[in-house]
C-alpha positions in Angstrom: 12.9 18.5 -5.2 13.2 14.6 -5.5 9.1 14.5 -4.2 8.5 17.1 -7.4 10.5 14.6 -10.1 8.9 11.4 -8.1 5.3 13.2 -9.0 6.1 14.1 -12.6 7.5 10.5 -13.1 4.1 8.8 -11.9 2.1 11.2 -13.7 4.2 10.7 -16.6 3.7 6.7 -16.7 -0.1 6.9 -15.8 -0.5 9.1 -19.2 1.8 6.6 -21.2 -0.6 3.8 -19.6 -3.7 5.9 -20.7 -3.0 6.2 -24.3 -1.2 2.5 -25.0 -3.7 0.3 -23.4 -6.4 0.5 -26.0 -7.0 -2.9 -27.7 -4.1 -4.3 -25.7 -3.8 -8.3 -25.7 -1.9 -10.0 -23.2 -1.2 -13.5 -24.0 1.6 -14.7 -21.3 2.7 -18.2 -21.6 3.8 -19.1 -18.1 0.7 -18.0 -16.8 -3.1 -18.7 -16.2 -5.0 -15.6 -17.5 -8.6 -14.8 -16.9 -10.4 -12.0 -18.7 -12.2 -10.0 -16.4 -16.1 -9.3 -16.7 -16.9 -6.2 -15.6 -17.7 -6.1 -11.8 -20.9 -7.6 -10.4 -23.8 -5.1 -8.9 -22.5 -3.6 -6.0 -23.6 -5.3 -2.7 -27.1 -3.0 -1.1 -27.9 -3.1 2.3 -29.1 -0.5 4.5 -27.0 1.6 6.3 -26.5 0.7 10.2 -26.5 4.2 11.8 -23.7 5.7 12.9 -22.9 7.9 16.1 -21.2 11.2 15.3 -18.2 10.8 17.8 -18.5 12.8 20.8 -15.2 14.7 21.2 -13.2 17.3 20.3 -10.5 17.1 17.5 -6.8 18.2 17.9 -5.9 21.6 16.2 -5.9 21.6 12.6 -7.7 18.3 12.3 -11.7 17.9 11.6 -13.6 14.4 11.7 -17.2 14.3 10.1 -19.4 10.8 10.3 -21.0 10.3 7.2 -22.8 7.4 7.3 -24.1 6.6 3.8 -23.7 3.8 1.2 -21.1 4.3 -1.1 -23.0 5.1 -4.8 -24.7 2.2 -6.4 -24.3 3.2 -9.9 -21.6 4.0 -12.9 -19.6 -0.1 -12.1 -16.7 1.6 -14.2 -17.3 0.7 -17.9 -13.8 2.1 -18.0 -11.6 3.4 -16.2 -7.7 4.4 -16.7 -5.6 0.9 -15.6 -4.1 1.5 -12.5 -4.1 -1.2 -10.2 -2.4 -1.1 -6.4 -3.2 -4.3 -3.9 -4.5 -2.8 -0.8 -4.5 -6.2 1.5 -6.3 -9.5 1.4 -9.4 -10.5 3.4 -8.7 -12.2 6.6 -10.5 -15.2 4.5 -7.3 -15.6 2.3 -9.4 -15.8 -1.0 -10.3 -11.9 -1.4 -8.0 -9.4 -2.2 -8.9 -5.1 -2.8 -7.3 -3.5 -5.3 -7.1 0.4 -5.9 -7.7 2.1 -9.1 -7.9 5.4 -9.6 -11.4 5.5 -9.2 -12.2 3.1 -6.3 -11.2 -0.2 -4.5 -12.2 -3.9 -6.4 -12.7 -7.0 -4.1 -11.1 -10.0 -6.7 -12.2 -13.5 -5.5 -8.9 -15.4 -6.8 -10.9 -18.8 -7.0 -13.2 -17.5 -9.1 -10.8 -15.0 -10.6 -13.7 -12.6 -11.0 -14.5 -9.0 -9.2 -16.9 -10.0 -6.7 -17.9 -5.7 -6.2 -16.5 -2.4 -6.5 -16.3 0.2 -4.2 -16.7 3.8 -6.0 -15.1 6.8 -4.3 -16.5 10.4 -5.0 -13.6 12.1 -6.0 -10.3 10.3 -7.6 -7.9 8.4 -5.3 -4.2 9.0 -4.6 -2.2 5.8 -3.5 -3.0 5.4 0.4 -5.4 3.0 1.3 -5.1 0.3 4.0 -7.3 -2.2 5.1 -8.0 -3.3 8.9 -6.4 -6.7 10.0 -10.1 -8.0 10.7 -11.3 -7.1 7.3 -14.2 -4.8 8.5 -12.9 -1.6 7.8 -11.3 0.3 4.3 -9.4 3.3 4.8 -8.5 5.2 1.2 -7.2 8.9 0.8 -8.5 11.5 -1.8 -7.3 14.0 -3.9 -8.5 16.9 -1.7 -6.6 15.7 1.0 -9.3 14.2 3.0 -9.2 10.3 4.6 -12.5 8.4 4.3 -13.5 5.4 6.6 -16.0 2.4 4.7 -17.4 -0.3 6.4 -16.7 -2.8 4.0 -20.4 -5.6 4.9 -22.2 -3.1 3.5 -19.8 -0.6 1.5 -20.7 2.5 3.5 -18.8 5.4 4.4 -18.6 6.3 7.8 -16.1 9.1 8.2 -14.4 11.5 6.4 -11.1 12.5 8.0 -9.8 16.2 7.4 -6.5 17.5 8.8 -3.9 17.1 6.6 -3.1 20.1 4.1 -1.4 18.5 1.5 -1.2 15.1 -0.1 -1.8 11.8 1.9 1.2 9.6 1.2 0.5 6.6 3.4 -2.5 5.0 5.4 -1.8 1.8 7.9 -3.7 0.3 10.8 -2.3 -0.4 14.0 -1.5 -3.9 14.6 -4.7 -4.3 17.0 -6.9 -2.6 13.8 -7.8 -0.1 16.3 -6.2 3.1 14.7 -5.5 4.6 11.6 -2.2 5.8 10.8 -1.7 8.6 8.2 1.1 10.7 6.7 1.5 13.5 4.4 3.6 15.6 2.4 2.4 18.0 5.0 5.2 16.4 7.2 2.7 15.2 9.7 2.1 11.6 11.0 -2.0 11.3 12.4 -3.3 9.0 14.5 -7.6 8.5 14.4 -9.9 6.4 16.5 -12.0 4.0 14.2 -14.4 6.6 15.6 -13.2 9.4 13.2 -11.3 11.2 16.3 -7.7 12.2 16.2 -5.9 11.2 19.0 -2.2 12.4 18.3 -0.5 14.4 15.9 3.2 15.2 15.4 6.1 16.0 12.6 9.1 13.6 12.4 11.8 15.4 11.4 14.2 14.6 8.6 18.0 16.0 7.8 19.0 18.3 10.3 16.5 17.4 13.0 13.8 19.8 10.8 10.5 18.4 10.0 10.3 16.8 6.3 7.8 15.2 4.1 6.4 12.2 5.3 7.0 9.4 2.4 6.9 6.2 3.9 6.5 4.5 7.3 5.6 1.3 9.6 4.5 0.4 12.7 6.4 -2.2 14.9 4.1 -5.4 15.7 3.6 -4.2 19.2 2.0 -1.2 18.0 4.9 1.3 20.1 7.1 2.5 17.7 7.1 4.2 14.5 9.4 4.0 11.2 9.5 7.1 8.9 11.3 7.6 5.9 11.5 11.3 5.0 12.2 13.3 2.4 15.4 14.1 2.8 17.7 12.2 5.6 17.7 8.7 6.7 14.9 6.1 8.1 14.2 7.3 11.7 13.0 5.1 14.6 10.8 6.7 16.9 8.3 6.3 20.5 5.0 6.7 20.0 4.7 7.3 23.4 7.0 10.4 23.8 8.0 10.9 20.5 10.9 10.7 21.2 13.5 9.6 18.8 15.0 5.8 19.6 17.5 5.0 16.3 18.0 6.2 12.3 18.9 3.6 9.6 20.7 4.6 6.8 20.0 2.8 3.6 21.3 3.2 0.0 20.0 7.0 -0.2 19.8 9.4 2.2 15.6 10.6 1.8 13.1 8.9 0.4 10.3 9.0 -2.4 6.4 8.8 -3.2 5.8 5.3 -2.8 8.5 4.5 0.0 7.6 1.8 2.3 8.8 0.4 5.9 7.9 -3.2 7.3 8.6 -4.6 9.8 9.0 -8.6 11.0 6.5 -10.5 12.7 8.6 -10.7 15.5 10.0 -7.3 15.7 13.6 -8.1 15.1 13.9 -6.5 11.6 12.9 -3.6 10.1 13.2 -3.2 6.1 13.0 -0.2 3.6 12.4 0.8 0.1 12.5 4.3 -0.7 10.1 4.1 -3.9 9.7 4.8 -7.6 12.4 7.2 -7.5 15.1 5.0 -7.0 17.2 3.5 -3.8 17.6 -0.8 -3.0 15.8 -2.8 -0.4 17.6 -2.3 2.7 17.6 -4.6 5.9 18.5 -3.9 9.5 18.2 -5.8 12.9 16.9 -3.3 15.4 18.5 -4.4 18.6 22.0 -3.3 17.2 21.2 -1.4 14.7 23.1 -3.7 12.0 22.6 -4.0 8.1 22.1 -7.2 7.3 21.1 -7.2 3.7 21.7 -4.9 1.2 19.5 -5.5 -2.8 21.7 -5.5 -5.6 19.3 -4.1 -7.8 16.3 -1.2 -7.6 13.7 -2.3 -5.1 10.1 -1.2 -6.1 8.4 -3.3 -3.4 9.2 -4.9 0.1 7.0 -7.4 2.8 7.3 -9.5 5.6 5.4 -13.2 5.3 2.9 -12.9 8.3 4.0 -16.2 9.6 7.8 -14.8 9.9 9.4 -16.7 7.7 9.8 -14.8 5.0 11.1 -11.4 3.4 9.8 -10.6 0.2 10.8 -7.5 -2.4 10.1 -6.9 -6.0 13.2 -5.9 -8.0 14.3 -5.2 -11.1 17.7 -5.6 -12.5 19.9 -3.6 -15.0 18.7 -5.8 -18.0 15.2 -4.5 -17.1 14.2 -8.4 -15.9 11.7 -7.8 -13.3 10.6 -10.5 -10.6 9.8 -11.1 -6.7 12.8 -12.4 -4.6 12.2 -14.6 -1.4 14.9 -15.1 1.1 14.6 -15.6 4.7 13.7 -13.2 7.5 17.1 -12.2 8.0 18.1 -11.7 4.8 20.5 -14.5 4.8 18.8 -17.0 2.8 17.7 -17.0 -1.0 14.4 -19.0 -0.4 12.8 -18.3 -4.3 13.0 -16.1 -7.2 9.4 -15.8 -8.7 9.3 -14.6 -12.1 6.5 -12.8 -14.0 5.3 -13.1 -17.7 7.6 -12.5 -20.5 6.5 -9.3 -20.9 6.3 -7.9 -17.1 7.7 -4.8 -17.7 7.6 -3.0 -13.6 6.7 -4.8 -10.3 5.6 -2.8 -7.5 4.0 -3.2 -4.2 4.3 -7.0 -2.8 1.2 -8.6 -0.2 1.4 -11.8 1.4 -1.8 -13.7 2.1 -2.4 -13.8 5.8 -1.7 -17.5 5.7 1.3 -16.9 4.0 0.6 -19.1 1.2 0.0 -16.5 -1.8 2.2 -13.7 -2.8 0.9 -10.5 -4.5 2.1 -8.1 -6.9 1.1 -5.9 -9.9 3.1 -4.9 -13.2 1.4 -1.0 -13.9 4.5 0.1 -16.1 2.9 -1.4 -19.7 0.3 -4.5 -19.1 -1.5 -3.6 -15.9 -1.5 -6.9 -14.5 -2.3 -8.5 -11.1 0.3 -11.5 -10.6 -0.5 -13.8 -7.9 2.3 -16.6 -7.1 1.8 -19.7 -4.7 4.9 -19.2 -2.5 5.3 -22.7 -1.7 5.9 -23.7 -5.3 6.5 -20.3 -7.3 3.1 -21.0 -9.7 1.8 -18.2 -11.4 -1.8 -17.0 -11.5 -3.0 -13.4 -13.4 -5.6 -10.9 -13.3 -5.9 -9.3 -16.3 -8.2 -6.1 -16.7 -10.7 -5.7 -20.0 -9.0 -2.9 -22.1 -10.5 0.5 -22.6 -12.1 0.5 -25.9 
């Protein structure tokens, strides 16, 4: 199965990362590099208490309020180099980055790790942040979903329901539900409360109900993109779940690290069916239309929050890796923003809320954080301290 060789090919690269990075130097030229100290003492404050939620959960699904501060000890000496951006801080200035072991909180003025939120068992890729900053959402291994109230780094829920593993966490537009999908081939919808509040499978090829491997959420918060395992990008009503369009793209069926966004202004809807292969496609939903179309493998897609921009990491058959800015509609080749020499694989792209500062991370070799300014293409990096 294409999930099965997607799995072994991440696993495969996180070992290869594990055993090279070991005295690693990274000396870019084109870029500003900082040397990371380790993390600052996690923030302490204590807990504001918590109301278990008073309701009753949907079938399958459990919801436990935890309520405690995340662990104050064990700042991560060293940990193996995996680095995903979650989101920025409403502020513009902070952005949370996943490891396998928990979320960092980078200042990029200061270029340091302000704190660093430890999770109790080891992470898998979904985590999502809520548009007002208050609120983390990461998945772990076990399958569970975990709430933290970022002020004070405290856990407030555990989420169970899903039997298999979490493939993507977003908020709704209005940051006031989690959305969560699994290899279980179900989409969840949770109150901030910890409550469920809808369940349901997309289906796939066939009209059959498929692994979950990527999805969005229109701006208005009333429709749903999925992109299954096997068939093509489906539109659906959140209302009635009832199924409004399906998109094909490149590849019919999708990947672990597939992603949907969506415009601003809920004209476009874009795809990128992860590290297993398949190029950025764009469509205009009123019509259905394909309006753009990547020439090369697409590891990474966004849409500028302002509207003016679409934004995918790509790599071309050369192996040249770099972020590509065109216009909304895919018309228009706004910028091509190239990483250091030796950026070896670009993945996940974030815009800044303002839209000024562009986001991605090269995990293949070099584990770096690259932070561009959009309006002028200049580089900034992150880079972490080596494991000894």
């Amino acid at each position: 199965m294409k999930r099965t060789a997607s799995l072994l090919f991440c696993i495969a690269i996180s070992l290869f990362m594990a055993s090279c990075r070991a005295g690693q130097t990274v000396t870019p030229e084109t870029a500003t590099q900082t040397v990371l100290p380790e993390p600052t003492q996690m923030l302490t404050a204590t807990p504001i208490p918590v109301a278990t939620a008073v309701s009753t959960p949907l079938p399958g699904a459990t919801q436990t309020s935890t309520d405690t501060p995340l662990p104050a000890t064990a700042m991560a000496i060293c940990h193996i180099p995996y680095y995903d951006p979650v989101a920025f801080m409403p502020d513009n200035i902070r952005l949370l980055v996943r490891d396998n072991s928990g979320v960092r909180i980078f200042n990029l003025e200061t270029l340091e790790a302000e704190s660093y939120l430890i999770a109790p068992k080891n992470l898998v890729p979904a985590a999502a942040l809520s548009p007002d900053g208050q609120t983390l959402a990461w998945a772990l291994e076990d399958n569970t979903i975990q709430l933290i109230r970022v002020l004070d780094q405290t856990f407030i829920h555990t989420l169970a329901g899903h039997t298999d593993m979490v493939t993507a966490l977003k908020f709704s537009p209005a940051g006031d539900k989690l959305f969560s999908a699994s290899h279980d081939t179900w989409v969840r919808i949770w109150d901030l409360d910890g409550k469920q509040l809808d369940a349901y499978q997309p289906t796939g090829a066939d009209d059959l109900p498929s692994e979950v491997l990527g999805f969005g959420i229109s701006p208005d918060g009333l429709k749903l993109a999925t992109i299954p395992l096997d068939g093509p990008m489906k539109l659906w009503d959140l209302d009635g779940h009832s199924q409004i369009a399906e998109f094909h793209g490149s590849i019919s069926g999708g990947y672990d690290g597939s992603d949907v966004a969506f415009s601003p202004d809920g004209q476009f809807i874009a795809q990128h069916l992860g590290a297993g292969g398949g190029y950025l496609s764009l469509w205009r939903i009123s019509d259905g239309s394909l309006l753009f179309r990547s020439e090369n493998l697409s590891l990474g897609v966004a849409f500028s929050p302002d509207g003016r921009y679409l934004a995918h990491a790509e790599m071309d058959p050369s192996g040249v890796n770099r972020v590509v800015v065109r216009s909304a509609d895919g018309n228009d080749l706004i910028r091509v923003l190239e990483g250091p020499e030796n950026t070896s694989q670009l993945g996940k792209v974030i815009f800044s809320p303002d839209s000024t500062r562009l986001v991605a991370v090269d995990n293949y070799i070099s584990a770096k954080i690259l932070i561009w300014q959009v309006a002028n293409g200049k580089l900034q990096q992150i880079r972490d301290i080596p494991c000894p």
